[in-house]
C-alpha positions as CSV (number, residue, x, y, z in Angstrom):
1,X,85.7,111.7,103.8
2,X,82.5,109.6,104.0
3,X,80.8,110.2,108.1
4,X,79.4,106.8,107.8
5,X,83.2,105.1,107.2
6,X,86.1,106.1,109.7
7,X,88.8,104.9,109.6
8,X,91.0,104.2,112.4
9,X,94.6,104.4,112.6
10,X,96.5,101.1,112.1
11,X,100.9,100.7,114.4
12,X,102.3,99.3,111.3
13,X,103.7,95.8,112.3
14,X,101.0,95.1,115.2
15,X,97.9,94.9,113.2
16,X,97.8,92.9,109.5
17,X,95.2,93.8,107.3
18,X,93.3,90.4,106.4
19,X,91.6,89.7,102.5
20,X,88.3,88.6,102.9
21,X,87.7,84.4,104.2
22,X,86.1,83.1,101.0
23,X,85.7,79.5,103.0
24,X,86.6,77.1,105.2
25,X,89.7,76.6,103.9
26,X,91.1,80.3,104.5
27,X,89.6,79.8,108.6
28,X,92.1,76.7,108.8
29,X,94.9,78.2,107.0
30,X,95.0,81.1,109.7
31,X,95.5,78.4,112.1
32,X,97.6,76.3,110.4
33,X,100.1,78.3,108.9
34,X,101.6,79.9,112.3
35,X,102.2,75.9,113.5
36,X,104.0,75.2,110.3
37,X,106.2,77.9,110.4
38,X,106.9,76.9,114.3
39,X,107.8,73.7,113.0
40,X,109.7,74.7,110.2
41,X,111.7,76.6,112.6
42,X,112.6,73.9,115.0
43,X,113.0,70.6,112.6
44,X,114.2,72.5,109.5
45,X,111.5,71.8,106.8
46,X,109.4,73.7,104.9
47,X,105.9,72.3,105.1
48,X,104.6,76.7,105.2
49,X,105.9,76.5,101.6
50,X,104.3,73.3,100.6
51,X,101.8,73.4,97.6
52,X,99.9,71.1,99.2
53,X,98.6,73.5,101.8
54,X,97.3,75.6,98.7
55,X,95.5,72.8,97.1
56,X,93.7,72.0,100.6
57,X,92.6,75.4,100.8
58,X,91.5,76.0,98.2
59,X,89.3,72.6,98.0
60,X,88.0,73.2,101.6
61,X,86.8,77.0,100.4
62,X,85.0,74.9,97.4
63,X,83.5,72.7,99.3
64,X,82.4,75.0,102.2
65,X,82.1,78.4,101.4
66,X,81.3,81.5,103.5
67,X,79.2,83.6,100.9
68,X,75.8,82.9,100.2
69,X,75.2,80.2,97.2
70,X,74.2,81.4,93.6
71,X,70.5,81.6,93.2
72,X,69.0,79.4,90.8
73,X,66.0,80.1,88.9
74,X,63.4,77.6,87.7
75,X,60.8,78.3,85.8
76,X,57.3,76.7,86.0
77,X,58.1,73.0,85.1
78,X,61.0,73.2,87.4
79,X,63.6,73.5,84.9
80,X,66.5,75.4,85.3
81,X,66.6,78.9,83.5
């Protein structure tokens, strides 16, 4: 085992392991998705299974992302390489 990584012990059930946030669009989904399901619960929908929640996500992780932005190159005239 590597000393510079330890690992502690997760209770199964208490603690989910999360993929990493790519945007903005996985932040609101977090948030979102337990009120969907709350009112799936009470009025008998299913907005949690909606595709439409998917296609916001995703655009909102497009259009503000978390990782740092591809680095572009120019070369002397200020043309793209």
């Amino acid at each position: 085992m590597n000393e510079k990584f330890k690992t502690l012990p997760i209770r199964h059930g208490l603690v989910k392991p999360r993929a990493r946030m790519k945007g903005i669009g996985d932040l609101v989904a977090v948030v979102a998705q337990p009120i969907a399901k709350a009112i799936d619960s009470v009025a008998g929908t299913k907005i949690s299974t909606c595709g439409g929640c998917q296609k916001r996500k995703e655009f909102l992780n497009r259009a503000v992302p978390f990782s740092k932005p591809e680095t572009i190159f120019l070369d002397h005239d200020h043309n793209l390489q």
